[in-house]
C-alpha positions as CSV (number, residue, x, y, z in Angstrom):
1,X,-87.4,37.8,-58.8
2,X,-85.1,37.4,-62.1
3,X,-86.0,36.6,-65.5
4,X,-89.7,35.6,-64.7
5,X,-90.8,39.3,-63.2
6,X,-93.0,40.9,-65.9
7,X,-92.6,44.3,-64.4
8,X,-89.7,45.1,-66.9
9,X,-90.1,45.3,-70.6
10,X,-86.1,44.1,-71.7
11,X,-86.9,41.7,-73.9
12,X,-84.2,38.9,-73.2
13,X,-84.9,39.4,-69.4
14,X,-88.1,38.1,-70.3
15,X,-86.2,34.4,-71.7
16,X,-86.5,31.5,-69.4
17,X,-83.8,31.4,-66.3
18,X,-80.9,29.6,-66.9
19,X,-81.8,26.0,-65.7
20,X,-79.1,23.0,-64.4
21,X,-78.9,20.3,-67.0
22,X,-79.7,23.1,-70.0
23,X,-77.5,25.3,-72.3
24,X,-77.1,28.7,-71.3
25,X,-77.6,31.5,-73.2
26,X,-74.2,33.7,-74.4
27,X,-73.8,37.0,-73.1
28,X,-71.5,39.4,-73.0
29,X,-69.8,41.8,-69.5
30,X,-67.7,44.7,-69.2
31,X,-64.9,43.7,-66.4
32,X,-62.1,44.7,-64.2
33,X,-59.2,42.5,-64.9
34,X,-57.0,42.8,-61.7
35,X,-54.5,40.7,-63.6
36,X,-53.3,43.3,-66.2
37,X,-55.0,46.4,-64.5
38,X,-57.5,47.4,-66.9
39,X,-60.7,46.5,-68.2
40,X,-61.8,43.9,-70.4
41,X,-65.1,41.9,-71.7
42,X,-66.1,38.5,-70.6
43,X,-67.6,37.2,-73.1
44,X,-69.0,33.5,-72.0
45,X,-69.4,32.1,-76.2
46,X,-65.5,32.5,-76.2
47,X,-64.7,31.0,-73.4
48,X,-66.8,27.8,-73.8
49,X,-64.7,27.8,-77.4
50,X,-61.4,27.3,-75.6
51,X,-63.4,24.3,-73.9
52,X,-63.1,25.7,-70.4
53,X,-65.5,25.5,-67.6
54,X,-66.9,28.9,-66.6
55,X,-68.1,29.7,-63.0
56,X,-69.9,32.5,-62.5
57,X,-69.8,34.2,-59.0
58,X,-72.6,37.0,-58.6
59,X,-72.5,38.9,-54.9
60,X,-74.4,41.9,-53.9
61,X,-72.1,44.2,-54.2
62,X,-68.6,45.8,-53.8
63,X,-67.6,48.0,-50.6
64,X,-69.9,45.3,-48.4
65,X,-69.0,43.5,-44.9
66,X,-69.2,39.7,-46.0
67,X,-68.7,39.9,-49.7
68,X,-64.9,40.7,-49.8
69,X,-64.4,37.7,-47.3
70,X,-66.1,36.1,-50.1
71,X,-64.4,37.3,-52.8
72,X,-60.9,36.6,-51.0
73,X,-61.7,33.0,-50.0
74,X,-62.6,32.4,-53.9
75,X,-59.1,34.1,-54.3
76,X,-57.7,31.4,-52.2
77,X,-59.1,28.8,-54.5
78,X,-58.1,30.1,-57.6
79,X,-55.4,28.6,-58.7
80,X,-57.0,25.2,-58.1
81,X,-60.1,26.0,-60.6
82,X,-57.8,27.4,-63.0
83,X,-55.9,23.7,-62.9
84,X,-59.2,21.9,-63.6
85,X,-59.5,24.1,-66.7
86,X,-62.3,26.9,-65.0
87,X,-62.3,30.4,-66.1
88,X,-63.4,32.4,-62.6
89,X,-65.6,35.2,-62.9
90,X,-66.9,37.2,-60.0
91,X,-70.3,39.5,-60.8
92,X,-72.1,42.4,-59.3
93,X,-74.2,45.0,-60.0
94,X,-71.8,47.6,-59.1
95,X,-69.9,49.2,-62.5
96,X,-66.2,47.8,-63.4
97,X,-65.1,51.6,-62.4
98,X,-66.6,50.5,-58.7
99,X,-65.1,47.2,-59.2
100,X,-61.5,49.2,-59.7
101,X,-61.8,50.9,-56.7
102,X,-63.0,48.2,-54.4
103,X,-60.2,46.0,-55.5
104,X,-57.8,48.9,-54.6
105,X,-58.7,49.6,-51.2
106,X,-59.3,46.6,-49.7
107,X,-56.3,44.9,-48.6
108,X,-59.0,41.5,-48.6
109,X,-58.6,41.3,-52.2
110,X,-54.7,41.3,-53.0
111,X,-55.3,37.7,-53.9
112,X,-57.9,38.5,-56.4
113,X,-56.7,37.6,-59.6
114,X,-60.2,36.7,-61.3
115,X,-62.3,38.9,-63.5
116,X,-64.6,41.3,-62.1
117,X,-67.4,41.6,-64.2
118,X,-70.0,44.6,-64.1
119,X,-73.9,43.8,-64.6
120,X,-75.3,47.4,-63.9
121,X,-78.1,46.5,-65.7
122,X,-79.1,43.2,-64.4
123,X,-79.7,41.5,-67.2
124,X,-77.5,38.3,-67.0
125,X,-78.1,38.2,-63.3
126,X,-82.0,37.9,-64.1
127,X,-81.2,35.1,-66.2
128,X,-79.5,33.0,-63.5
129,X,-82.3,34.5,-61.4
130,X,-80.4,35.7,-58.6
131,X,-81.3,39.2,-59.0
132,X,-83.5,40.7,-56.3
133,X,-85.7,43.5,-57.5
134,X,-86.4,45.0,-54.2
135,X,-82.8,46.0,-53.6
136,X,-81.4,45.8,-57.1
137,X,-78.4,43.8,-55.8
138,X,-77.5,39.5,-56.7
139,X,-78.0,37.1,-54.0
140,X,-75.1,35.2,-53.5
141,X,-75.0,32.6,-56.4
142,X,-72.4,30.3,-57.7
143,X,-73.2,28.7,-61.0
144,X,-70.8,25.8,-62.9
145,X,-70.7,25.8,-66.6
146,X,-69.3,23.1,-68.4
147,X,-67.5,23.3,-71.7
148,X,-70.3,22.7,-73.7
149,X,-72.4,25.4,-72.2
150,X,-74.6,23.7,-69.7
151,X,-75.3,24.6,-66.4
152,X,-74.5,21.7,-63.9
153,X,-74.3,22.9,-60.5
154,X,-76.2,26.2,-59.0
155,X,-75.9,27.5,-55.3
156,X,-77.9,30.6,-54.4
157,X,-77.8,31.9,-50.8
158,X,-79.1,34.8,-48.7
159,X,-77.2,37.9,-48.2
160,X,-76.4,37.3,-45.1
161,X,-74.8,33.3,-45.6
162,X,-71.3,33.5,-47.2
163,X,-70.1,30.4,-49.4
164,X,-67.1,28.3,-49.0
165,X,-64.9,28.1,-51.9
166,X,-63.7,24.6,-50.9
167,X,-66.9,23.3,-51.4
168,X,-66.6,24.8,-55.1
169,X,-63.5,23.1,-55.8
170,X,-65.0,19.5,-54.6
171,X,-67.9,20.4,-56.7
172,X,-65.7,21.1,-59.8
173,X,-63.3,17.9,-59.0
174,X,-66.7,15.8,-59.2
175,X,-68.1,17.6,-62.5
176,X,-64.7,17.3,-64.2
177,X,-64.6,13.6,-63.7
178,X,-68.0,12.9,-64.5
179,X,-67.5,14.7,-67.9
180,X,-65.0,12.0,-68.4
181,X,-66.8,8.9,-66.5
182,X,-70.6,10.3,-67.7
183,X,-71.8,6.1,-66.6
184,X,-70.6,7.2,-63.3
185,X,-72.3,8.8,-60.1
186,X,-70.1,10.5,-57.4
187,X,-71.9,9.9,-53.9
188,X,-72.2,12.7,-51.1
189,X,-68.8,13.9,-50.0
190,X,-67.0,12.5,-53.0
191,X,-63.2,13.8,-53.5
192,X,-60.8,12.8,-56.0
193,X,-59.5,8.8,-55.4
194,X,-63.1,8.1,-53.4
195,X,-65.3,4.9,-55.0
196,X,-67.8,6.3,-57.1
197,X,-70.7,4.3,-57.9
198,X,-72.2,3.1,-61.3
199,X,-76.0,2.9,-61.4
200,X,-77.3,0.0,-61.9
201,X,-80.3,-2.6,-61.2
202,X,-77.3,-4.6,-59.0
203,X,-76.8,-2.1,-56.6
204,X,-80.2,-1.3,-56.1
205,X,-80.6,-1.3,-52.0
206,X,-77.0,-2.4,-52.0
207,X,-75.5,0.7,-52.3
208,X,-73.1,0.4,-48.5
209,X,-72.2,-2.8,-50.5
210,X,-71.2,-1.1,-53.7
211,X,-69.2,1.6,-51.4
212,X,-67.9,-0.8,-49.0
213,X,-66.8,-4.1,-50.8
214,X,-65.1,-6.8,-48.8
């Protein structure tokens, strides 16, 4: 699956995958802006210039049963990744003409306000290796991006599992203060005001004390 198949002879499908804790790669999407109507490009090296966080949310595809309940939930969410400085793209397969379409006839995505970007092609979804060969469509991955172009956080799940986009939002709240308070750690279920913890040779096998202090 992805970047590592040898069946295809593209020569940047055949780069390493996009790993967590590397830089990505820049590339370049046609889109469907639902914002001003049109279409657009996302282009991810001018985006990481404006020192925003990118998430990148690939799907299989467009006029399919769980993705717009997907794509609506992320819609939901929106507003609060914009806030933490995150540029929302959605990707698929399917063409920004289908992506125009979709968006137009299913009353589950009024709320969509984030680009829609087209990968026809594959190629960036074979980088973050969620593309499946036998079906040509993107298992349902979420990746975070931070400013300086690394990957921090990838989620890929089944067709058939859908994602919750508060989950996202946690996981963006966490990366956004860690940027800041890099000496820090957030534990399991962390959410903006929780006790993080700072690693540490004192906290070794003391880490309910370091969470629960008296």
């Amino acid at each position: 699956m992805g970047c590592c198949d040898t069946e295809h002879d593209h020569d940047e499908d055949l780069m390493e995958c996009a790993k967590v804790g590397q830089k990505i790669r820049n590339f370049t999407l046609e889109a469907y802006d639902p914002t001003e109507g049109g279409f657009t490009e996302v282009d991810s090296e001018k985006i990481l210039k404006k020192k925003k966080w990118l998430i990148l949310f690939f799907y299989p595809a467009d006029f399919t049963f769980v993705c717009p309940t997907e794509l609506a939930d992320l819609a939901a969410s929106h507003a609060k990744l914009k806030k933490l400085g995150a540029e929302v793209v959605s990707v698929s397969t399917d063409t920004q003409f289908a992506h125009l379409a979709w968006k137009t006839s299913e009353r589950m995505l009024e709320g969509v306000k984030f680009l829609m970007a087209a990968d026809p092609a594959g190629h960036v979804s074979r980088y973050f290796d969620v593309w499946d060969q036998d079906t040509g469509l993107d298992l349902r991955g979420t990746f975070i991006i931070n400013p300086d172009g690394v990957l921090v956080s990838s989620e890929v799940n089944f067709y058939n599992v859908g994602r919750n986009a508060d989950e996202l939002v946690r996981k963006l709240e966490a990366n956004v203060y860690l940027a800041k308070h890099p000496a820090e750690a957030c534990p399991a279920r962390w959410s903006p005001g929780d006790k993080t913890l700072t690693p540490g040779a004192d906290i070794v096998g003391k880490v309910y004390e370091a969470l629960n202090p008296k």
